[in-house]
C-alpha positions as CSV (number, residue, x, y, z in Angstrom):
1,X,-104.7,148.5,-38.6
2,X,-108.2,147.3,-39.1
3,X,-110.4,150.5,-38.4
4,X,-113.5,148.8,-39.4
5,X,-115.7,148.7,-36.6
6,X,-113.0,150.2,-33.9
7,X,-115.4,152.8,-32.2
8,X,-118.3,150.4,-32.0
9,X,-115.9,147.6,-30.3
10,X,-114.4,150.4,-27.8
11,X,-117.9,151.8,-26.9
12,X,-118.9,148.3,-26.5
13,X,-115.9,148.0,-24.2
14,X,-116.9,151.1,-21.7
15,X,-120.3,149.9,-21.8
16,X,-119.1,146.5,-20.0
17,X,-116.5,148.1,-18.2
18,X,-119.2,150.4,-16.9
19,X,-121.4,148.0,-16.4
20,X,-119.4,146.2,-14.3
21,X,-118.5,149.1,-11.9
22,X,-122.5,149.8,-11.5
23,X,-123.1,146.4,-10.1
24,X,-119.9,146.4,-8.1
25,X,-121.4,149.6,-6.4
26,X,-124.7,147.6,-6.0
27,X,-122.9,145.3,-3.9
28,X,-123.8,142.9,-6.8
29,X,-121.3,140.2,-8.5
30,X,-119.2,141.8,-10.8
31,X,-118.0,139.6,-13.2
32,X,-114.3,140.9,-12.8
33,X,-112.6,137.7,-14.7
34,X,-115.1,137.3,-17.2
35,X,-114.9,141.3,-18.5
36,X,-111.2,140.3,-18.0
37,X,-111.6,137.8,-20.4
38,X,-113.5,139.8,-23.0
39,X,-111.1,143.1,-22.4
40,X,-108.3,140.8,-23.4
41,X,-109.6,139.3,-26.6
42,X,-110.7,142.8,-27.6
43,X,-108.2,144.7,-27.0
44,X,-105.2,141.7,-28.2
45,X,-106.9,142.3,-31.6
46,X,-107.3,146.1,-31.5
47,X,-104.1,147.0,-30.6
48,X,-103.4,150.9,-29.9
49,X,-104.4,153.1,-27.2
50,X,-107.1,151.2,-25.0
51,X,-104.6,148.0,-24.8
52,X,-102.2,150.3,-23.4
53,X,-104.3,152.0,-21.0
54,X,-105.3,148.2,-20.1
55,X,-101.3,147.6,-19.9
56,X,-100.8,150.5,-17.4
57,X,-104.0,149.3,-15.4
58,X,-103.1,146.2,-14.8
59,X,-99.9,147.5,-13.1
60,X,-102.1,149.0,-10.4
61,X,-102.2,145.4,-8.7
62,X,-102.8,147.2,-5.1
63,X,-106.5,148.9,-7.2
64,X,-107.9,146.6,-9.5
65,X,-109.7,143.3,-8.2
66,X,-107.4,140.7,-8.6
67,X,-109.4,138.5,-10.7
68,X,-109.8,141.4,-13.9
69,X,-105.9,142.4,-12.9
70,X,-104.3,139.1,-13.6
71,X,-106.9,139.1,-16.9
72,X,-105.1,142.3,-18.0
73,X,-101.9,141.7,-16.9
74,X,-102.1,139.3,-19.6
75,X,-101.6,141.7,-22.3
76,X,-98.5,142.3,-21.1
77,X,-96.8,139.1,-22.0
78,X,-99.7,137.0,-24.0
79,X,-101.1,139.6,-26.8
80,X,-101.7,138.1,-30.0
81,X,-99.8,139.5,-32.9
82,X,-100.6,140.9,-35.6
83,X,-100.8,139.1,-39.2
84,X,-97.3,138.9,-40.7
85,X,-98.6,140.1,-44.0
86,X,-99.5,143.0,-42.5
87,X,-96.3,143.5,-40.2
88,X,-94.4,142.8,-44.2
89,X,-95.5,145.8,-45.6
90,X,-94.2,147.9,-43.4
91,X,-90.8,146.2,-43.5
92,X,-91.0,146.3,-47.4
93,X,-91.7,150.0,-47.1
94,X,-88.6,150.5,-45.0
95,X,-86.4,148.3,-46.8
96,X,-87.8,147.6,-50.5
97,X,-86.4,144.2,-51.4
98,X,-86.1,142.3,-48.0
99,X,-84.4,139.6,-49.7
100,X,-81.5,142.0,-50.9
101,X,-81.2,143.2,-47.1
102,X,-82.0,140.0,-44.8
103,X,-80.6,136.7,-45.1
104,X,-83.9,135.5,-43.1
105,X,-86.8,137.5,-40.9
106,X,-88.3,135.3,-38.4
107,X,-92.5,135.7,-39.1
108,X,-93.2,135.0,-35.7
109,X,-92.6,137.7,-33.0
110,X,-90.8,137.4,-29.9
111,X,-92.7,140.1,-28.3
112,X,-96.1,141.9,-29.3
113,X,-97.1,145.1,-27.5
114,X,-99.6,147.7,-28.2
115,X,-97.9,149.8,-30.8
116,X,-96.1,147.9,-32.5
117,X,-94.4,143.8,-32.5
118,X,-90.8,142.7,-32.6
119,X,-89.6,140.2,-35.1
120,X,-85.4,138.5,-35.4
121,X,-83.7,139.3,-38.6
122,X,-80.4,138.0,-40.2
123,X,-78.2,140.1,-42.5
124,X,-76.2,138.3,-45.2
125,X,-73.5,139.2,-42.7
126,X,-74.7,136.6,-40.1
127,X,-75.4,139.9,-37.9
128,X,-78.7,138.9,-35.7
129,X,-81.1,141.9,-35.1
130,X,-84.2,142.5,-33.9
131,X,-86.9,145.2,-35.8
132,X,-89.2,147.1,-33.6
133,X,-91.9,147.3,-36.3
134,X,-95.2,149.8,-35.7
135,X,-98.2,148.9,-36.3
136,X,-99.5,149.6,-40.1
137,X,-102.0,152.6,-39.8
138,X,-101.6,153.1,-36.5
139,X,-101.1,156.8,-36.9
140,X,-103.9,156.7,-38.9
141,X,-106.5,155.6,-36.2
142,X,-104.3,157.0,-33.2
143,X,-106.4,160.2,-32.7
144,X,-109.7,158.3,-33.5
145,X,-108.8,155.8,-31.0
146,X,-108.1,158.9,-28.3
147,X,-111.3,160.4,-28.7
148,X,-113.1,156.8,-27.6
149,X,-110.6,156.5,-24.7
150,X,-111.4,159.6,-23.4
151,X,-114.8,158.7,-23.1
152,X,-113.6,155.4,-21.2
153,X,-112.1,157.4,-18.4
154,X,-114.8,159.5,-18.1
155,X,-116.2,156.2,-16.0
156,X,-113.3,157.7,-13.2
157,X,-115.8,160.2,-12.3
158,X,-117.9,157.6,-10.3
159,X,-114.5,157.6,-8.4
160,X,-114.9,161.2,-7.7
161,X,-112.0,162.4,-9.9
162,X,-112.9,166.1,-11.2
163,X,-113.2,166.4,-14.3
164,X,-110.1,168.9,-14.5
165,X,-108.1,166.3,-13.3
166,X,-109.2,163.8,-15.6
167,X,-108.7,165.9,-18.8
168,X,-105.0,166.6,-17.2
169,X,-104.9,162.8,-17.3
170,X,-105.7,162.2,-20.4
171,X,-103.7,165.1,-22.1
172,X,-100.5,163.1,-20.4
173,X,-102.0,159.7,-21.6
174,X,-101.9,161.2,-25.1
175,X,-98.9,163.0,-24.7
176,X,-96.7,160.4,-24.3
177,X,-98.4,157.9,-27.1
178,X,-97.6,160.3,-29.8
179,X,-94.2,160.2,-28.1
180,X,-94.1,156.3,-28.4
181,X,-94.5,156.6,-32.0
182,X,-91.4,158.8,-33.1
183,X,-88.8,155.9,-33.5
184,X,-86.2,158.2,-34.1
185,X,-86.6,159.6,-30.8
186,X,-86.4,156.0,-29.4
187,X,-83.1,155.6,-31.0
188,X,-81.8,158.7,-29.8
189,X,-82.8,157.7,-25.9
190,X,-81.0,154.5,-26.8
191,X,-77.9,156.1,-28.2
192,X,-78.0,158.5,-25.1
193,X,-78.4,156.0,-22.5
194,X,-75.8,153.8,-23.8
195,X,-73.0,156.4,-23.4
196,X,-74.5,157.3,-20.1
197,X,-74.3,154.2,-18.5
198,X,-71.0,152.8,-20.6
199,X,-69.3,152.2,-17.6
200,X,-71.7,150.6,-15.3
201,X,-72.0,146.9,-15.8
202,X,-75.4,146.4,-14.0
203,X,-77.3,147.8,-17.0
204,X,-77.8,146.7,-20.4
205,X,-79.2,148.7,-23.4
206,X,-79.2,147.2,-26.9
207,X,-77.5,149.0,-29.6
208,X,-79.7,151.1,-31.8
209,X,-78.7,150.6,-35.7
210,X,-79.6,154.2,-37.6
211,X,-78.5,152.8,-41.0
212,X,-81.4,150.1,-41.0
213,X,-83.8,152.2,-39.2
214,X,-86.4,154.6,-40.2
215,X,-89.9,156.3,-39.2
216,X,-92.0,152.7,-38.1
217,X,-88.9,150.5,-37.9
218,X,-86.7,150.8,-35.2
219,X,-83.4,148.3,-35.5
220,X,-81.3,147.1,-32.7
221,X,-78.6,144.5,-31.9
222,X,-80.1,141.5,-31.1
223,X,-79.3,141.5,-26.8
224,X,-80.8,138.3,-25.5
225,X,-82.2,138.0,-22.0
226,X,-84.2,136.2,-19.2
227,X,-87.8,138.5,-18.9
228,X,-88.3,140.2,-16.4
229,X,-91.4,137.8,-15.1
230,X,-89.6,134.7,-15.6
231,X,-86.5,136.2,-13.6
232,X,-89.1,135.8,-10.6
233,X,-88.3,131.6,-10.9
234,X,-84.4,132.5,-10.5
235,X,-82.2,131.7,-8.0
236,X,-82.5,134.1,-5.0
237,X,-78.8,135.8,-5.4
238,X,-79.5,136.5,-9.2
239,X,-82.9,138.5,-8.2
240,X,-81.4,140.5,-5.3
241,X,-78.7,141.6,-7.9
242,X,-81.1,142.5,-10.1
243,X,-83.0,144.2,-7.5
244,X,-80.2,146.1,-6.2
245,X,-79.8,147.4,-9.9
246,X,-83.0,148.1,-10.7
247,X,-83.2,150.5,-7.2
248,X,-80.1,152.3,-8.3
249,X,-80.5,152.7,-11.8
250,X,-84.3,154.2,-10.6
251,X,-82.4,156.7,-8.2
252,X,-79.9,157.6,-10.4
253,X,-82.0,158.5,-12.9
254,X,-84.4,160.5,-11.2
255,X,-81.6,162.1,-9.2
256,X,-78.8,162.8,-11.4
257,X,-80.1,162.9,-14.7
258,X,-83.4,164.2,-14.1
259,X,-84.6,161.2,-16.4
260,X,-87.1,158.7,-15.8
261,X,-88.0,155.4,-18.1
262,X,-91.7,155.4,-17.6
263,X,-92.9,152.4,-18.7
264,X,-92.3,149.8,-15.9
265,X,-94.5,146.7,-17.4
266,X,-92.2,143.9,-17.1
267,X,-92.1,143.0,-20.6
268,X,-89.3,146.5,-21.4
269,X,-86.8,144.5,-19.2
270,X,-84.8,141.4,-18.8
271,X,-81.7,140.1,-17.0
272,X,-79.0,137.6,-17.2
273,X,-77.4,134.9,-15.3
274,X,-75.7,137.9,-13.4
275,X,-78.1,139.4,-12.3
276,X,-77.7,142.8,-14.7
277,X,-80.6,144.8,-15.8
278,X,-81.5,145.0,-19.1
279,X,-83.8,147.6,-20.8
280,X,-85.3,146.9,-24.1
281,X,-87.4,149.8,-24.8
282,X,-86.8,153.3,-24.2
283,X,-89.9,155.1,-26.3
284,X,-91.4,156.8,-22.8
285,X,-88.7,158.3,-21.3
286,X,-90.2,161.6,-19.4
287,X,-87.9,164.4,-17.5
288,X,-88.2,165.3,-13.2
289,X,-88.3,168.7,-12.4
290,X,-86.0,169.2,-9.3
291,X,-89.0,170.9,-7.4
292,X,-91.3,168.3,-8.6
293,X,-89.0,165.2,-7.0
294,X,-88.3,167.7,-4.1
295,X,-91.9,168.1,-3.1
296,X,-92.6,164.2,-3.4
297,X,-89.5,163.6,-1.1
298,X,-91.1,165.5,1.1
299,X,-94.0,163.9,1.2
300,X,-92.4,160.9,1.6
301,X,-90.2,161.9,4.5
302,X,-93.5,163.0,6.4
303,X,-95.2,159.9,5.5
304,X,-92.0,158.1,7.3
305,X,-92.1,160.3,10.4
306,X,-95.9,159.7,10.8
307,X,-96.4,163.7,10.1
308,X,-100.0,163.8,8.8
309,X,-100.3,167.4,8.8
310,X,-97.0,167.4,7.3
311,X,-98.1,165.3,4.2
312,X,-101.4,167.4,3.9
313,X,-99.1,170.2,3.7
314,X,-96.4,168.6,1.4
315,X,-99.9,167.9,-1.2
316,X,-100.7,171.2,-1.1
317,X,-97.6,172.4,-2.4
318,X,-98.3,170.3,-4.9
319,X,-101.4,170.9,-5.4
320,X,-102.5,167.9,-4.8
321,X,-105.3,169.2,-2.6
322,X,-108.7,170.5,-2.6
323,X,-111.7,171.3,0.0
324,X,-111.6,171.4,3.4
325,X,-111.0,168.6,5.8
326,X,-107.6,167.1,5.5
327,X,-108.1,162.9,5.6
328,X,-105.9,162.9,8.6
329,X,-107.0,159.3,9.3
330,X,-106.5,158.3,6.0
331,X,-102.8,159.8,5.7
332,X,-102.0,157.5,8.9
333,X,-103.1,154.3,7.6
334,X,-101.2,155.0,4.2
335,X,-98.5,156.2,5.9
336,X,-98.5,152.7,8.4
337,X,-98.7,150.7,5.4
338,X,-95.6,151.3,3.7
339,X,-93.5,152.7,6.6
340,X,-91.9,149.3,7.6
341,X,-90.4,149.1,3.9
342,X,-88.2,152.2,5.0
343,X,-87.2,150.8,8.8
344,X,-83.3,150.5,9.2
345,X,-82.3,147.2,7.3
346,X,-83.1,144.9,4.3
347,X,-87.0,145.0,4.0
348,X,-88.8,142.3,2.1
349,X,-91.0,143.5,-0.7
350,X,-92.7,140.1,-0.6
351,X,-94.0,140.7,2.5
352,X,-97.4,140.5,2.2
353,X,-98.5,142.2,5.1
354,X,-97.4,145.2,3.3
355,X,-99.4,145.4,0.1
356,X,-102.2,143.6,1.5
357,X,-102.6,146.8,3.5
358,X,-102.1,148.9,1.1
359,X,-104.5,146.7,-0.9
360,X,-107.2,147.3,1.9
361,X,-107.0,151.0,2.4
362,X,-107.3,151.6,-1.5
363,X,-111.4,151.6,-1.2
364,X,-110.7,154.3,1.6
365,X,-108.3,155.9,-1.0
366,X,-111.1,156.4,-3.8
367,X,-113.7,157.2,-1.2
368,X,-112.0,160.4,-0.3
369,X,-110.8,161.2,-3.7
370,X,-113.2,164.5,-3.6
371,X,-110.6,165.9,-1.3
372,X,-107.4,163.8,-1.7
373,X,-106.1,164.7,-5.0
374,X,-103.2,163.6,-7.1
375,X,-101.2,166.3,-8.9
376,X,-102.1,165.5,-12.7
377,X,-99.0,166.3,-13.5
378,X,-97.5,163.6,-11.0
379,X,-99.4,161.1,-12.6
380,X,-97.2,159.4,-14.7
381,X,-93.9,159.7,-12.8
382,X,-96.2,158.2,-9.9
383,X,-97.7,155.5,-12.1
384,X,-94.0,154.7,-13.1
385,X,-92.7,154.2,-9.6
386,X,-95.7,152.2,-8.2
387,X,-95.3,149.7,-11.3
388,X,-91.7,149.3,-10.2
389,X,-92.9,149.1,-7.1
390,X,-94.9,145.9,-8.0
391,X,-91.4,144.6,-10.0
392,X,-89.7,144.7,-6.7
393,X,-92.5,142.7,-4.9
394,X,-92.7,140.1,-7.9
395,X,-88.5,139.6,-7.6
396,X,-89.1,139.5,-4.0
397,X,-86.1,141.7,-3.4
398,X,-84.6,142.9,-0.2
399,X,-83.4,146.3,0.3
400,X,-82.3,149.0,2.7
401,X,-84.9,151.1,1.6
402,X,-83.6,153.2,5.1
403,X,-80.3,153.5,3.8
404,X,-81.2,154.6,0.0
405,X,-83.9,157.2,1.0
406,X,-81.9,159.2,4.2
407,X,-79.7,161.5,1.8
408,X,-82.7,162.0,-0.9
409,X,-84.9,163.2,2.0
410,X,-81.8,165.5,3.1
411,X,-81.9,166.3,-0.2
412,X,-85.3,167.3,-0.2
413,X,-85.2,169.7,2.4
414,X,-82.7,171.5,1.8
415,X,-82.9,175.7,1.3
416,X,-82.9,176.4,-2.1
């Protein structure tokens, strides 16, 4: 990766970004699609740590404006690649003599994220495959790159977010990029979900290939599939199907398994003209502690039973809570804007009613963040579940969220 002039460009970003928040505040214009803009040139180029903290923002439709949101959600399916010369020495690394090894290798990707780019290759074999290929230098400037995002989130602290919490934050946000870098990790998940799920013929996984992979190049079977985003232009059968197997994979996961793919941009899945789910990329796969997904059911279930005190008290378990004054107000308008996705029967996700409300209180949301506090360690199973949250809305499915959630809230408050 080009590390020429990466901490000036990322400052310069946070300076914008700041910037931009300041005259927000002021009550001033903003400028939301035109930082938009400029993030996603940026960051398309730089690759690495701030386009993925941009990726994972821009699945927080119901907190960004809209106009820098649909700007960053960009990056999820638009991000220019890198320069095939560069993407060919890693391959030659891997492989020495392509030629010898490939009977062709497609230069242009299929799909370009923010560690690495995916390009189709042919063995002499006629065998299509597809090669997950990292970034060059990206562990290199990995750490660098850290140190500037850091300073970047620091701007959460005009949202009242402690500075505790946002170290916890960031230590996550770290955690699980150095995660997304060991490819032979990746290929183990993908091994291990295969023979989990052998049997279930609503999900997909693409078969990891050890002998042509190695430490930056991850091979699979080439699986071929509608993306997720285009999906949301198929017939209206196909996407409850999908739906219906997204929700129960999800559940499953969490609640058997104590597993949880957390990285819900739409661009990591696809379907078919059945309807199954099909995941691409398993490099973030995190584990649920049973007291963790216990305590968040319970949360939930109070939310449902418009229990205010109850969900003050199920945060503080957490510890998700700090100061006095509970935002009883605040729990009742959060919990009356998503209750009517758990009422007995299918419930639309489209509706708009429901994240438009949700979408209104989040000012409220930030306002009291001095007292109403997120575990840090919830973070990222949270962040997961909200960006499949916004999957479900885009596929406009209809479920029995009633039905799916009564035995996990049982569940949940059960004696130990």
């Amino acid at each position: 990766m080009r590390e020429r002039g990466r901490t000036r460009r990322m400052l310069g970003m946070g300076a914008r970004t700041g910037g931009a928040l300041l005259r927000s505040r002021m009550g001033r214009d903003a400028g939301w699609e035109a930082l938009g803009e400029q993030l996603f040139n940026e960051l398309s180029e730089l690759k690495g740590p701030a386009m993925k903290l941009a990726q994972i923002m821009a699945q927080w439709d119901d907190l960004l404006p809209p106009a820098l949101a649909e700007q960053l959600a960009r990056l999820q399916r638009q991000a220019r690649p890198m320069p095939w010369a560069d993407i060919r020495r890693t391959l030659v690394d891997q492989y020495g003599d392509l030629e010898a090894v490939f009977a062709d290798i497609e230069t242009t990707p299929f799909a370009s994220a923010s560690m690495g780019q995916v390009h189709r290759a042919t063995t002499h074999d006629g065998e299509t495959l597809v090669l997950k290929v990292q970034y060059p230098g990206l562990e290199r400037v990995l750490e660098q790159d850290l140190v500037q995002v850091r300073r970047m989130m620091r701007l959460m602290r005009w949202m009242k977010v402690p500075q505790a919490r946002l170290d916890a934050m960031f230590d996550e946000f770290a955690d699980s990029l150095r995660k997304e870098l060991d490819y032979r990790a990746e290929l183990e998940a993908l091994a291990r979900y295969r023979l989990r799920y052998a049997d279930n013929d609503g999900l997909r996984f693409p078969e990891p290939l050890a002998a042509y992979s190695g430490d930056r190049v991850l091979a699979m079977r080439y699986l071929p599939g509608i993306s997720m985003r285009d999906a949301e232009a198929m017939a209206d059968e196909v996407r409850q199907r999908l739906a219906a197997n997204l929700g129960d994979w999800l559940t499953e996961e969490m609640f058997t398994h104590r597993e949880l793919h957390a990285d819900p941009h739409a661009g990591n899945f696809a379907t078919d003209d059945e309807g199954r789910l099909i995941v691409y990329d398993l490099g973030a796969v995190i584990s649920v502690p049973e007291a963790r997904l216990r305590s968040m059911m319970r949360l939930l279930g109070a939310a449902i039973d418009d229990d205010p005190m109850g969900m003050d008290e199920a945060l503080r378990s957490m510890g998700g809570r700090q100061g006095e004054g509970a935002p009883l107000a605040l729990y009742r308008e959060s919990a009356a804007a998503m209750r009517p996705l758990f009422e007995p029967g299918e419930q639309d996700f489209s509706d708009a009613r429901i994240h438009y409300r949700l979408r209104e209180i989040s000012p409220r949301v930030w306002s009291a963040m001095d007292r109403l506090q997120p575990p840090a360690d919830t973070m990222l199973l949270s962040r997961t579940l909200n960006g499949h949250y916004w999957n479900m809305v885009r596929l406009k499915a209809r479920l029995d969220m009633h039905a799916r959630t009564r035995p996990l809230l049982a569940w949940a408050r059960e004696e130990k």
